[in-house]
Biotite code that builds the C-alpha atoms (Angstrom):
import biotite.structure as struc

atoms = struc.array([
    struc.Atom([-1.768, 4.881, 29.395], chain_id="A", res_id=1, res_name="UNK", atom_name="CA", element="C"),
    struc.Atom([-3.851, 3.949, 32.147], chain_id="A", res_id=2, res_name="UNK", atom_name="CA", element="C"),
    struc.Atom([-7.051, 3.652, 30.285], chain_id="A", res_id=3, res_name="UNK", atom_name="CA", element="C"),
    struc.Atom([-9.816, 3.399, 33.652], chain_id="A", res_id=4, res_name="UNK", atom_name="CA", element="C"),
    struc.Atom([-10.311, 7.074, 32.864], chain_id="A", res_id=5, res_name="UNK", atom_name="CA", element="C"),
    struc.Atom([-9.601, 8.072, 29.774], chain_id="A", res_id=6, res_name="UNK", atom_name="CA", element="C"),
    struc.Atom([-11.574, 10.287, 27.418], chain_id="A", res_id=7, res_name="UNK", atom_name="CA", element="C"),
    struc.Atom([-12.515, 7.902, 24.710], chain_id="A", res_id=8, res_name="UNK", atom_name="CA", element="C"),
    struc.Atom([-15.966, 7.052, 24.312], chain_id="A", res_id=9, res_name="UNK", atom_name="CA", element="C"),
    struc.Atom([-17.853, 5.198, 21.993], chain_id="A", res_id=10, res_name="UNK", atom_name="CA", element="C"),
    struc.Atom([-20.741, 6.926, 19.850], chain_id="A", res_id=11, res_name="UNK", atom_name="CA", element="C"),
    struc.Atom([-22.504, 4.894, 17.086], chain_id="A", res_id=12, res_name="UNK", atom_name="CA", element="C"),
    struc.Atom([-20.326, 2.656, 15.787], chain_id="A", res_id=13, res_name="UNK", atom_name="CA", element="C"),
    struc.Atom([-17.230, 4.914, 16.296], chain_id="A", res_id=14, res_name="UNK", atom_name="CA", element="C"),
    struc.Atom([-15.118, 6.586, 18.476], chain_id="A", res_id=15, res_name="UNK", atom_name="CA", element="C"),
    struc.Atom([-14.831, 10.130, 20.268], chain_id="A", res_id=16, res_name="UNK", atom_name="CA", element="C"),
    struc.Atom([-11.054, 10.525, 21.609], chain_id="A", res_id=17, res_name="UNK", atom_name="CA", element="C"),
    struc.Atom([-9.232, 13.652, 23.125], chain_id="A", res_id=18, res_name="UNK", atom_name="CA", element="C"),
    struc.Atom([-5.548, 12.941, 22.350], chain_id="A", res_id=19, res_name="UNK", atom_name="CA", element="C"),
    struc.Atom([-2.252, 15.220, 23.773], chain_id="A", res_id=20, res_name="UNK", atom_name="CA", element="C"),
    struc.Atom([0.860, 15.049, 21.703], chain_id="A", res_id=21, res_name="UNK", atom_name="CA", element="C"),
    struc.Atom([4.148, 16.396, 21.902], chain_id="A", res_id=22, res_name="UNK", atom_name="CA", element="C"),
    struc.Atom([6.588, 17.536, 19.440], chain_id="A", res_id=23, res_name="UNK", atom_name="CA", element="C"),
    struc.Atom([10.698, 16.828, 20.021], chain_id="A", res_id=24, res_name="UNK", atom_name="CA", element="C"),
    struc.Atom([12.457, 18.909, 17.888], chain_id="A", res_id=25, res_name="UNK", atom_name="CA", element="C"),
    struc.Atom([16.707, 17.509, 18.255], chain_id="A", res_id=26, res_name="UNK", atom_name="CA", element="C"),
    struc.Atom([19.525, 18.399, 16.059], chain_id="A", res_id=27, res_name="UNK", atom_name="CA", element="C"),
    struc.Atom([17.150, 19.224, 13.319], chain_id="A", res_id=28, res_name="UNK", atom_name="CA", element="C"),
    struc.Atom([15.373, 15.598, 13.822], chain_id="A", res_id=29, res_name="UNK", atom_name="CA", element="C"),
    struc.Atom([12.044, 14.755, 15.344], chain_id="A", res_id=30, res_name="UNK", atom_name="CA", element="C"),
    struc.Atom([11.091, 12.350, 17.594], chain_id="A", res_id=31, res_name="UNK", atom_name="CA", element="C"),
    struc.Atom([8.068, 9.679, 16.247], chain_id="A", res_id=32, res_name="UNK", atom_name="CA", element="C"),
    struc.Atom([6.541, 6.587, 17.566], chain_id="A", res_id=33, res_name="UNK", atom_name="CA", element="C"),
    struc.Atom([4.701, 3.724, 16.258], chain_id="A", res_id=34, res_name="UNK", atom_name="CA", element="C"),
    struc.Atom([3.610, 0.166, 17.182], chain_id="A", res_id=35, res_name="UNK", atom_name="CA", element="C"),
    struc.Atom([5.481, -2.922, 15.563], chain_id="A", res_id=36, res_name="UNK", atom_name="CA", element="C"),
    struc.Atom([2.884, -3.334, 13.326], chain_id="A", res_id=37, res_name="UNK", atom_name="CA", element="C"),
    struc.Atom([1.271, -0.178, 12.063], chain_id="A", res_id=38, res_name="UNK", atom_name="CA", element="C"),
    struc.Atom([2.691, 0.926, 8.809], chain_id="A", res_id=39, res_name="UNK", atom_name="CA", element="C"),
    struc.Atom([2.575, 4.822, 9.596], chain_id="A", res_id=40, res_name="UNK", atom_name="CA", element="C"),
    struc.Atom([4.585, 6.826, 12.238], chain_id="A", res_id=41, res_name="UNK", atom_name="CA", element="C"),
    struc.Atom([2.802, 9.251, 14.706], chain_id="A", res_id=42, res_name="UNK", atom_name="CA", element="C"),
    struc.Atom([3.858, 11.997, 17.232], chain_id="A", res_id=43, res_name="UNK", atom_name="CA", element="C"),
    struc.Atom([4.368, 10.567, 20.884], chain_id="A", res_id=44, res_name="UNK", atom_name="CA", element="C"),
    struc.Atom([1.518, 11.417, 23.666], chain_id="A", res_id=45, res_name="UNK", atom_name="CA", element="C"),
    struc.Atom([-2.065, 9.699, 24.855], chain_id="A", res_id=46, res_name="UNK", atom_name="CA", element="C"),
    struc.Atom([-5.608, 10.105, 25.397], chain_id="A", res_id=47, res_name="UNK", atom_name="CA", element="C"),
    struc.Atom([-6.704, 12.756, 28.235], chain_id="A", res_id=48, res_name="UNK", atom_name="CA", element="C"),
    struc.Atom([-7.763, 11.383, 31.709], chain_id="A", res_id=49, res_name="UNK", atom_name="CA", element="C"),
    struc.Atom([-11.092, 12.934, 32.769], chain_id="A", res_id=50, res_name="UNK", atom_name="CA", element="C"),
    struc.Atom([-10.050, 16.332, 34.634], chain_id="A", res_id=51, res_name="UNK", atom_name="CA", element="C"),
    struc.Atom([-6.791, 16.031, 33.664], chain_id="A", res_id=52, res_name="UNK", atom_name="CA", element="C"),
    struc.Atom([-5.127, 19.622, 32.247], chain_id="A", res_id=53, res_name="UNK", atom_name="CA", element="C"),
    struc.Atom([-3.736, 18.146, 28.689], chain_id="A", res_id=54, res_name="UNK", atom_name="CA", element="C"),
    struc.Atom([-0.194, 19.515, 29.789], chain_id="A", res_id=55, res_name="UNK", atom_name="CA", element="C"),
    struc.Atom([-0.452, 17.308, 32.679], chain_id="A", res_id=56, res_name="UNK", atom_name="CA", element="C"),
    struc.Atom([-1.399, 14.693, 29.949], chain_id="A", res_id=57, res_name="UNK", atom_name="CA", element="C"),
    struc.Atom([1.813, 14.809, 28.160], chain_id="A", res_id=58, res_name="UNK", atom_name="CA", element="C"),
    struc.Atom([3.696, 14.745, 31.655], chain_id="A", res_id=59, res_name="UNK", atom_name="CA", element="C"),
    struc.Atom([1.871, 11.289, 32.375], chain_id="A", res_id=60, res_name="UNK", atom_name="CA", element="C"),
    struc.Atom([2.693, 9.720, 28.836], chain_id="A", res_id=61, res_name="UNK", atom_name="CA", element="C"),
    struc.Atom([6.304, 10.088, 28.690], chain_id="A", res_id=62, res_name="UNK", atom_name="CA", element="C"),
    struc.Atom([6.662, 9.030, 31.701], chain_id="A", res_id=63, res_name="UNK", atom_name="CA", element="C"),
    struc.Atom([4.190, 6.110, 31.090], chain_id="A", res_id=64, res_name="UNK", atom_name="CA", element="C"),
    struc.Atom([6.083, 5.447, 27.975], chain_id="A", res_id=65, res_name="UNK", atom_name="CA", element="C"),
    struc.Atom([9.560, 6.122, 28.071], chain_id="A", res_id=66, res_name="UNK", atom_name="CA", element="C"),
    struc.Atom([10.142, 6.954, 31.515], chain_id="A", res_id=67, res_name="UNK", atom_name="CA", element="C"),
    struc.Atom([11.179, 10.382, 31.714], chain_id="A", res_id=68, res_name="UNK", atom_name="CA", element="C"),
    struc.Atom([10.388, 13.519, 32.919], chain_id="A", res_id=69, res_name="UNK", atom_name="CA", element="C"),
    struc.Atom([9.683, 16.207, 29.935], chain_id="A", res_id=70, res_name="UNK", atom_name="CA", element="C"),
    struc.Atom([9.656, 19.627, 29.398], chain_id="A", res_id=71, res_name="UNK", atom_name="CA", element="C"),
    struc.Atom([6.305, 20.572, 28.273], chain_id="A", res_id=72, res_name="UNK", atom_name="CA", element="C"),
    struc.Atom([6.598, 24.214, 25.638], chain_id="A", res_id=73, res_name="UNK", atom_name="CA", element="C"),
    struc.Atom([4.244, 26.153, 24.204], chain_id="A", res_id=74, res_name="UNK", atom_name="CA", element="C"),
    struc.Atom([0.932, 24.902, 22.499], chain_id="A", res_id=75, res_name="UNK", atom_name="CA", element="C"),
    struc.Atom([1.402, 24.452, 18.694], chain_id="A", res_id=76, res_name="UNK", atom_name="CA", element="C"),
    struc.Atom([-1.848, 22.641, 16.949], chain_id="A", res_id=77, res_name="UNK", atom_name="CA", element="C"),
    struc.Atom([-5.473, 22.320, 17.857], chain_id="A", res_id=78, res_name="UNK", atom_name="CA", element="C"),
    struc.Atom([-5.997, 19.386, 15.552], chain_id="A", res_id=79, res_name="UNK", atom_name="CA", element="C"),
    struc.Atom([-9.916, 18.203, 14.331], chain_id="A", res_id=80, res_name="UNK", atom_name="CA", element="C"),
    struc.Atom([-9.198, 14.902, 12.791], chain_id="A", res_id=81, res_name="UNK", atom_name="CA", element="C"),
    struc.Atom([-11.655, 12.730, 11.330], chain_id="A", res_id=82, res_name="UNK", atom_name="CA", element="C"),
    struc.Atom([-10.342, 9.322, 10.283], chain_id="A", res_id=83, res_name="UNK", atom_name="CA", element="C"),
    struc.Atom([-10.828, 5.569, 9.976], chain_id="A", res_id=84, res_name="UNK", atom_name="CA", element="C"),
    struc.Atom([-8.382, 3.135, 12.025], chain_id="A", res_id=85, res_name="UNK", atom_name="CA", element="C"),
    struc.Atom([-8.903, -0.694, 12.663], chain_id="A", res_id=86, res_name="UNK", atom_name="CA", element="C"),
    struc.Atom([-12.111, -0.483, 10.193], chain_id="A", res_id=87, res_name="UNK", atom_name="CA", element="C"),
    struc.Atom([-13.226, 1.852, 13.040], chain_id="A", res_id=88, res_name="UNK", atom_name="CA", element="C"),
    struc.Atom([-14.240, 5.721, 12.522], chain_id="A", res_id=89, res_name="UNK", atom_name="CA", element="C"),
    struc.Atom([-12.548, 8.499, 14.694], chain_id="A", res_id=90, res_name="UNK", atom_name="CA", element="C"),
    struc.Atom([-13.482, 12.031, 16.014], chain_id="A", res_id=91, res_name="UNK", atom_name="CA", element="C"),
    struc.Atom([-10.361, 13.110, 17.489], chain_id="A", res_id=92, res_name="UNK", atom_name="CA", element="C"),
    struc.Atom([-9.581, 16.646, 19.254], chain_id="A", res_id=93, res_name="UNK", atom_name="CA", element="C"),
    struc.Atom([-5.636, 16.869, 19.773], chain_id="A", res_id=94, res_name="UNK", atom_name="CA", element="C"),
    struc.Atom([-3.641, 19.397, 21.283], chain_id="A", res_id=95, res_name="UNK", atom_name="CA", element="C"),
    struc.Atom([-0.177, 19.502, 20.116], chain_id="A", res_id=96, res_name="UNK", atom_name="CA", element="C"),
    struc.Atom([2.666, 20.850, 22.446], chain_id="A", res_id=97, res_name="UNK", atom_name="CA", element="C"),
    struc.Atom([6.375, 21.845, 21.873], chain_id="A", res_id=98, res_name="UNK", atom_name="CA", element="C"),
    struc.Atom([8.160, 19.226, 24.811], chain_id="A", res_id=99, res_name="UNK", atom_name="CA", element="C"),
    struc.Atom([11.802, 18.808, 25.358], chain_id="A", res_id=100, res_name="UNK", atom_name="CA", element="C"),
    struc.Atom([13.753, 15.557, 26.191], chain_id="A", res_id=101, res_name="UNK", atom_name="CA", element="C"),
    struc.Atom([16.445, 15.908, 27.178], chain_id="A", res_id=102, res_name="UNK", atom_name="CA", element="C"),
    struc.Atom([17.915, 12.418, 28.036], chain_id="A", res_id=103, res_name="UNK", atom_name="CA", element="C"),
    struc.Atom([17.158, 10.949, 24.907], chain_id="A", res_id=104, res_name="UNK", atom_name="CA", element="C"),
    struc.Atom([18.511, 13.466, 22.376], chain_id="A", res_id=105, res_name="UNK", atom_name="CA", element="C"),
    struc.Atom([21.341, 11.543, 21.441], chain_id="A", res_id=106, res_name="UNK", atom_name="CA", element="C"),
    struc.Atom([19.407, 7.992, 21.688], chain_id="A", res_id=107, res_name="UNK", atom_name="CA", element="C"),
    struc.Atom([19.118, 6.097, 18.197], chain_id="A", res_id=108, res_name="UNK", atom_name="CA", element="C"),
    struc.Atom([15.661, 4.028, 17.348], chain_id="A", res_id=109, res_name="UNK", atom_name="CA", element="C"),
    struc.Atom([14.613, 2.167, 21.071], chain_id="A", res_id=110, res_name="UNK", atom_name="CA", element="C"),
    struc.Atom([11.642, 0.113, 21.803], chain_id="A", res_id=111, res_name="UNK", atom_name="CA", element="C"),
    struc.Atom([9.191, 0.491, 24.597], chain_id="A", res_id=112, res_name="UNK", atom_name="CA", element="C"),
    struc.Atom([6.512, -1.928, 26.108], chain_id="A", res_id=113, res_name="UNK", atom_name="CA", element="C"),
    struc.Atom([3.374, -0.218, 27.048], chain_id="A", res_id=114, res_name="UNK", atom_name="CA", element="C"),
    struc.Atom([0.754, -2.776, 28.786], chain_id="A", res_id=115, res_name="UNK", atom_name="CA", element="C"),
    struc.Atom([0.872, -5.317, 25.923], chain_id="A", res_id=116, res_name="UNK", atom_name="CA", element="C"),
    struc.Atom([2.046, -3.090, 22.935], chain_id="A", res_id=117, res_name="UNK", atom_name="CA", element="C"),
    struc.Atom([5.540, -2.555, 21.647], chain_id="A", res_id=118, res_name="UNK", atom_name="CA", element="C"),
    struc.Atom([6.061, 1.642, 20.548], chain_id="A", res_id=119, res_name="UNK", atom_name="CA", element="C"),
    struc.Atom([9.836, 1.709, 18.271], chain_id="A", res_id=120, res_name="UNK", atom_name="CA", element="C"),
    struc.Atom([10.736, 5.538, 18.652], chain_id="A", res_id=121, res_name="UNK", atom_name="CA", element="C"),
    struc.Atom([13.036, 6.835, 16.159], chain_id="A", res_id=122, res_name="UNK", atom_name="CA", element="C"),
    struc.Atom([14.643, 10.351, 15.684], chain_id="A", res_id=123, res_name="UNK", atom_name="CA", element="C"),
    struc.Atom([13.607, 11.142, 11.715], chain_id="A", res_id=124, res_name="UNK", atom_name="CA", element="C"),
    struc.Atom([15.569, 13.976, 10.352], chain_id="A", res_id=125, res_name="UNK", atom_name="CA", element="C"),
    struc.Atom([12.640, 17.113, 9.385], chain_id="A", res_id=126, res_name="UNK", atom_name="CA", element="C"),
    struc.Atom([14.420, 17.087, 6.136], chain_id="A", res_id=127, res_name="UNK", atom_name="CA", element="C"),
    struc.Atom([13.131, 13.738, 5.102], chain_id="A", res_id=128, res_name="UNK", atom_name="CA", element="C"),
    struc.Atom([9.649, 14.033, 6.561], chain_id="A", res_id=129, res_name="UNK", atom_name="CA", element="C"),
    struc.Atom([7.257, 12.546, 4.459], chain_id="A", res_id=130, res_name="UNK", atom_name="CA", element="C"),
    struc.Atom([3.470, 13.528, 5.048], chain_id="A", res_id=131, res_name="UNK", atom_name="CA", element="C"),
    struc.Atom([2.435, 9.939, 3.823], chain_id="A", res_id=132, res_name="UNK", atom_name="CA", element="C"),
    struc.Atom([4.021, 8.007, 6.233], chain_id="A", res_id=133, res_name="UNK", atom_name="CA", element="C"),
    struc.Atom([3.275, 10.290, 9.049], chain_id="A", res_id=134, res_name="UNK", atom_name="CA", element="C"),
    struc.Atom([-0.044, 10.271, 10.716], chain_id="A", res_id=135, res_name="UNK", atom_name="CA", element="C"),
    struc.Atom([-1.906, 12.717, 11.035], chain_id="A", res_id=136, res_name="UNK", atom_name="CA", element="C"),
    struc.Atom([-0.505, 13.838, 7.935], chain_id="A", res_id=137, res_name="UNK", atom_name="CA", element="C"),
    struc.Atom([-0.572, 17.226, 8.342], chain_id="A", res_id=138, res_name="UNK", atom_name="CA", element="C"),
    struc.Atom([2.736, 17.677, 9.767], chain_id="A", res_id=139, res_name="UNK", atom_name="CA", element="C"),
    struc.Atom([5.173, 18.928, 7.809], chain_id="A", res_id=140, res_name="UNK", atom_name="CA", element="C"),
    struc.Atom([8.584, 20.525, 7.375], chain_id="A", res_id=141, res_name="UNK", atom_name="CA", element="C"),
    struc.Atom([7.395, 23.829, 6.728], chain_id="A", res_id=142, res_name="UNK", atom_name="CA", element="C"),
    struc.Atom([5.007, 23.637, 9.515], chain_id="A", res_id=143, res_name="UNK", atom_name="CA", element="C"),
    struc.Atom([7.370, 21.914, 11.863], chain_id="A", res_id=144, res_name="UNK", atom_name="CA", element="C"),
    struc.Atom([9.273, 25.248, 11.429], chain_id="A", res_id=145, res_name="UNK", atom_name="CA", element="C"),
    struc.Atom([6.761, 27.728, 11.714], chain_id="A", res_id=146, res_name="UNK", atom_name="CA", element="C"),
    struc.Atom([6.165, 27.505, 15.443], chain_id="A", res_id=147, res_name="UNK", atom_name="CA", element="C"),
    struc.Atom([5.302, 31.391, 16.075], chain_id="A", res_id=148, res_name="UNK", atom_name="CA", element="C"),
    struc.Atom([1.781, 31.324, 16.842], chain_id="A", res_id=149, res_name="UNK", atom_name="CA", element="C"),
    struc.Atom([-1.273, 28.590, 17.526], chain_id="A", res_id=150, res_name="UNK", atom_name="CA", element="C"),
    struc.Atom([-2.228, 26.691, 13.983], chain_id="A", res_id=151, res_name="UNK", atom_name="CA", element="C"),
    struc.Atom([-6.196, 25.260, 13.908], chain_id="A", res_id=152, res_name="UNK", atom_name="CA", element="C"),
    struc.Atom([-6.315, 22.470, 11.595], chain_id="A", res_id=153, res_name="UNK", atom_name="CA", element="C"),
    struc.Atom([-9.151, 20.178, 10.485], chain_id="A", res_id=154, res_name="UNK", atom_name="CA", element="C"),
    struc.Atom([-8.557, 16.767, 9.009], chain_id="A", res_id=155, res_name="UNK", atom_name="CA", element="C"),
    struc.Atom([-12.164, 15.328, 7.601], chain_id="A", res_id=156, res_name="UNK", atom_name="CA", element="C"),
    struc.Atom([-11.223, 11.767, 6.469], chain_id="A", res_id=157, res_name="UNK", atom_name="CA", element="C"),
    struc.Atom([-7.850, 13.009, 4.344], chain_id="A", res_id=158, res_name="UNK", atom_name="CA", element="C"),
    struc.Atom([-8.852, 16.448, 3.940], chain_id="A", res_id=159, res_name="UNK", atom_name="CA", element="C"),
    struc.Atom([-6.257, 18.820, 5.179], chain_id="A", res_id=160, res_name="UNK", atom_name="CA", element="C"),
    struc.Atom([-7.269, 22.394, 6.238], chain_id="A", res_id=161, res_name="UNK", atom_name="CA", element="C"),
    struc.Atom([-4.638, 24.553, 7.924], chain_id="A", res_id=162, res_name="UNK", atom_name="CA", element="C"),
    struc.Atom([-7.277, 27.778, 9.753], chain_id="A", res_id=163, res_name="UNK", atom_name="CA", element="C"),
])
């Protein structure tokens, strides 16, 4: 994450962020990230760069992050989430892609530095996915597998609403 340009700005007392993700689907496992010390797991990706396309977002994080080049798939979620991290409020528009990785399919947990933060990425099988230690929380088995058309969903502070 290069941060000089990314879409993150600060509007009373909270945040605004437009966030890319991608989804690695593996031998019926999925691929999360989190830092050393948050107690949740998230999907891998970053903030947008101003007039950056949010595929070309994805691109840049993986490659930021683990070093590879990805195959970027079809757009699953547009994701509203509303939620509180660090004490600190978030508005957060994500776009959620399909992506392929190819080299790392057959990798077990592995830790990346970022700048100054540690990510541990782990392959967690779909069948033990557990919504509460997941973030955002929506994600699901069921909707890990239903992948046929574009899913809206609004998160307002916990609140989960699949349009």
């Amino acid at each position: 994450m290069n941060g000089s340009s990314a879409i993150c700005l600060p509007v009373e007392n909270a945040l605004f962020n437009f966030r890319v993700a991608g989804v690695a689907i593996h031998d019926g496992k999925l691929l999360l990230h989190k830092t050393l010390t948050d107690n949740f797991w998230s999907l891998p990706g970053g903030r947008v760069d101003m007039f950056e396309f949010s595929r070309e977002t994805l691109l840049r994080e993986m490659l930021e992050e683990i070093g590879k080049t990805i195959s970027v798939g079809n757009l699953l979620w547009i994701v509203e989430n509303f939620f509180e991290y660090n004490d600190i409020k978030h508005h957060e528009i994500g776009f959620y892609y399909q992506m392929e990785i190819t080299d790392l399919q057959n990798q077990d947990d592995f830790i990346i530095k970022e700048d100054e933060t540690e990510l541990l990425f782990h392959w967690r099988e779909i069948d033990n996915i557990n919504p509460e230690s997941i973030y955002p929380e929506f994600i699901t088995k069921d909707l890990l597998l239903n992948t046929s058309s574009i899913q809206h969903i609004t998160l307002n502070f916990k609140n989960l609403n699949v349009i």
